[in-house]
C-alpha positions in Angstrom: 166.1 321.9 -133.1 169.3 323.5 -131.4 167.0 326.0 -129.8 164.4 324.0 -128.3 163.6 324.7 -124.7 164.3 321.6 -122.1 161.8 318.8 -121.3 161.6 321.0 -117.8 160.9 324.1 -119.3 158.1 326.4 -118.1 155.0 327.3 -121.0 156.1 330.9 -122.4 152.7 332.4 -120.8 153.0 330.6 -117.0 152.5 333.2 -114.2 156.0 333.9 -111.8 155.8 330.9 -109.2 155.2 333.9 -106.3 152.4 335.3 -108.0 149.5 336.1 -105.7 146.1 334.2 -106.0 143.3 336.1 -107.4 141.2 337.8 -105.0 138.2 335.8 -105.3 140.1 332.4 -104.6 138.8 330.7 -101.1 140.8 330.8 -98.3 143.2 328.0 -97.1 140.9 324.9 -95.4 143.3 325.2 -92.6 142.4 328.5 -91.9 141.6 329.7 -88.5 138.1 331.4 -87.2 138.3 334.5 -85.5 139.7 334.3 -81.6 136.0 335.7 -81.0 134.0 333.6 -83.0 131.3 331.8 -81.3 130.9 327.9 -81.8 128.3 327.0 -84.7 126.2 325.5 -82.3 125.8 327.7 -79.6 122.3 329.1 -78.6 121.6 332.8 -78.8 120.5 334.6 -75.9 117.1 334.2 -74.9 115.0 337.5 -75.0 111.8 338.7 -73.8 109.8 339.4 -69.9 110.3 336.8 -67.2 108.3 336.4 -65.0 107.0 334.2 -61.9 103.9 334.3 -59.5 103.1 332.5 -56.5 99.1 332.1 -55.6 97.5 331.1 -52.6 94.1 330.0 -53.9 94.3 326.8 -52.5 97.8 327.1 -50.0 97.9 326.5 -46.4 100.8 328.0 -45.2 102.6 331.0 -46.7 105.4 328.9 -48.0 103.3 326.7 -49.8 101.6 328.4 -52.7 100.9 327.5 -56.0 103.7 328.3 -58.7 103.7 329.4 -61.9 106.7 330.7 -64.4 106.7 332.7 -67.6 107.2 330.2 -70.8 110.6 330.7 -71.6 113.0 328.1 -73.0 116.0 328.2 -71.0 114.6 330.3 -67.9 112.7 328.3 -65.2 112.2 327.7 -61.7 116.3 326.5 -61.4 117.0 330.3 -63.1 114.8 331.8 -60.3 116.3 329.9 -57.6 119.0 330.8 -55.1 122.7 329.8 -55.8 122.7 326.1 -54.8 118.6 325.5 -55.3 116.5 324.2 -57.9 112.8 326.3 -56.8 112.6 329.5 -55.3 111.2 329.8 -51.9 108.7 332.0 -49.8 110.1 332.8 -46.3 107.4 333.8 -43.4 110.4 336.1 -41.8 108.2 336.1 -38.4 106.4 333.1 -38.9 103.3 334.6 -38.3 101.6 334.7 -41.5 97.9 333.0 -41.6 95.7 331.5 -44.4 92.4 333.1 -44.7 89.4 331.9 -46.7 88.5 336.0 -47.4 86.1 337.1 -49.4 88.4 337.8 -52.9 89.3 334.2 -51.8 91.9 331.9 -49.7 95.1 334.5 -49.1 97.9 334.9 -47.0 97.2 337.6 -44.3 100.3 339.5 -43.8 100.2 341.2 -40.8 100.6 343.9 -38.5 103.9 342.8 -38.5 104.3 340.5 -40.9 106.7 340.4 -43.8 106.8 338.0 -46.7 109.7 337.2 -48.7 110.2 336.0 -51.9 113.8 334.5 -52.3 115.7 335.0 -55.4 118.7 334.2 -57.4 119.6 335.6 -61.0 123.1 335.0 -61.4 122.7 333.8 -64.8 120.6 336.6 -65.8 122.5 339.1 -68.4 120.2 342.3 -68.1 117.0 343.6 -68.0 115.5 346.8 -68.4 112.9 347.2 -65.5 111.2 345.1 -62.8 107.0 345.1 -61.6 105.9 343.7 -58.8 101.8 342.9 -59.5 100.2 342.1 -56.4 96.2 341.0 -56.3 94.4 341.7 -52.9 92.7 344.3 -50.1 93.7 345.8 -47.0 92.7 342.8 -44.3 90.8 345.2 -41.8 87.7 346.8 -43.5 88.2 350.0 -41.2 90.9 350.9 -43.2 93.3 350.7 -46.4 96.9 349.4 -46.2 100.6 350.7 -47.0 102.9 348.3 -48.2 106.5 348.6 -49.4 108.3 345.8 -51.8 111.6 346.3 -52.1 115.0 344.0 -51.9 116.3 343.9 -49.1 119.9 343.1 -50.4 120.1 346.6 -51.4 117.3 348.2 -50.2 115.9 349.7 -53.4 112.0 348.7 -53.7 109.1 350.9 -53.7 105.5 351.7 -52.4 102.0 351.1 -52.7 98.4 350.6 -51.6 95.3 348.9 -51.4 91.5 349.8 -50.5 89.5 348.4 -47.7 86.0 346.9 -49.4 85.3 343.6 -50.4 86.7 343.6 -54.2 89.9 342.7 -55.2 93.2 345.5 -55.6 95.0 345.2 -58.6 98.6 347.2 -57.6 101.8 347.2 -59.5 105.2 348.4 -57.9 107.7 349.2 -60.0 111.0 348.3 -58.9 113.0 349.7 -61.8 116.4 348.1 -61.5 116.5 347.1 -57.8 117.1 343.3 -58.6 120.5 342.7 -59.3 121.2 340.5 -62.4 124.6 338.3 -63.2 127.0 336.8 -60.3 126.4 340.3 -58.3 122.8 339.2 -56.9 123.9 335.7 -55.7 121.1 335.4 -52.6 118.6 338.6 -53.3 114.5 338.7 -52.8 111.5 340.8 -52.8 110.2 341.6 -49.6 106.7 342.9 -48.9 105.8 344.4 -45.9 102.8 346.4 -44.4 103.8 350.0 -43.5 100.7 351.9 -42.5 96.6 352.0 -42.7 95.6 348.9 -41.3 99.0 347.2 -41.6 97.6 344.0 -42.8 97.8 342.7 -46.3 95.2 339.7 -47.7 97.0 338.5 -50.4 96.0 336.3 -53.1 98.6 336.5 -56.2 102.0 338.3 -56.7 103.9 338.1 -59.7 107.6 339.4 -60.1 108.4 340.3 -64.2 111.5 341.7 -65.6 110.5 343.2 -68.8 112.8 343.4 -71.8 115.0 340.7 -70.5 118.3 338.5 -71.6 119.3 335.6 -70.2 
């Protein structure tokens, strides 16, 4: 018929060629992720308290004792460690720290002046929310009880604490708050413990360093 459309001609109810998907049609396969996004396979954070200890039940020097680490996927010794190590290490600043068979058992005696440092690194640390230092032992001289400060010496921030003379093990925690430094600002950092005052000699048998609430 002489009004017949062309072979070419576009159905009478066909949308405009510009017309705008509906809103509920997926997006383009090429399309890109956010700048921000993180890759489908990464890790999250870990979460939760680290913590190490060091015992002397069966040492024989100070910078031989037993270790022992929190179980935490992705935080071990190597996390602990100084920049460039794989363990962390105890230092005998004065090298004149002894092994004792006491009677709460074999410790280090620390003291009169002695110090005893426990070397740290926690660069890849992101945050924590405080920091306990639990030490297990007695004031070495019976005559008296002992002063001690643990603190880190990087920025000297630490605090205090004591222990009885008699025969049964001290239970002491030191709360550090947030004296250790975490992320690339700590680099080389410790806790040091020192006796202050009393008898100035610690027998030591166990100290743990936890950081509670962390994420690494």
């Amino acid at each position: 018929a002489a009004d017949a459309g062309g072979a070419d001609a576009a159905p009478a109810d066909a949308p405009p060629s510009d017309a705008a998907p509906p809103a509920d049609a997926a997006p383009q396969a090429d399309s890109a992720p956010p700048a921000d996004a993180a890759p489908a396979d990464a890790p999250p954070p870990g979460t939760g308290d680290l913590w190490l200890q060091i015992d002397y039940g069966s040492a024989y020097t100070a910078q031989s004792p037993a270790w022992s680490f929190s179980p935490t996927p992705g935080w071990g010794a190597a996390q602990w460690a100084t920049s460039g190590s794989t363990w962390p290490e105890v230092w005998d600043r004065w090298n004149n720290i002894t092994i004792s068979n006491d009677p709460i058992g074999r410790a280090a005696i620390i003291g009169p002046s002695g110090s005893l440092q426990l070397m740290l690194g926690l660069e890849e640390l992101i945050s924590y929310q405080s920091a306990t230092v639990h030490l297990e032992g007695r004031s070495y001289a019976t005559s008296s009880w002992v002063t001690f400060d643990a603190w880190n010496p990087l920025n000297g921030c630490g605090g205090s604490g004591q222990m009885d003379q008699d025969w049964t093990m001290d239970l002491v925690d030191v709360d550090l708050g947030t004296c250790l430094i975490a992320g690339a600002g700590g680099g080389i950092e410790a806790v040091r413990l020192e006796p202050t005052g009393g008898s100035d000699a610690i027998a030591l048998v166990r100290l743990r360093v936890t950081l509670h609430n962390a994420r690494w």
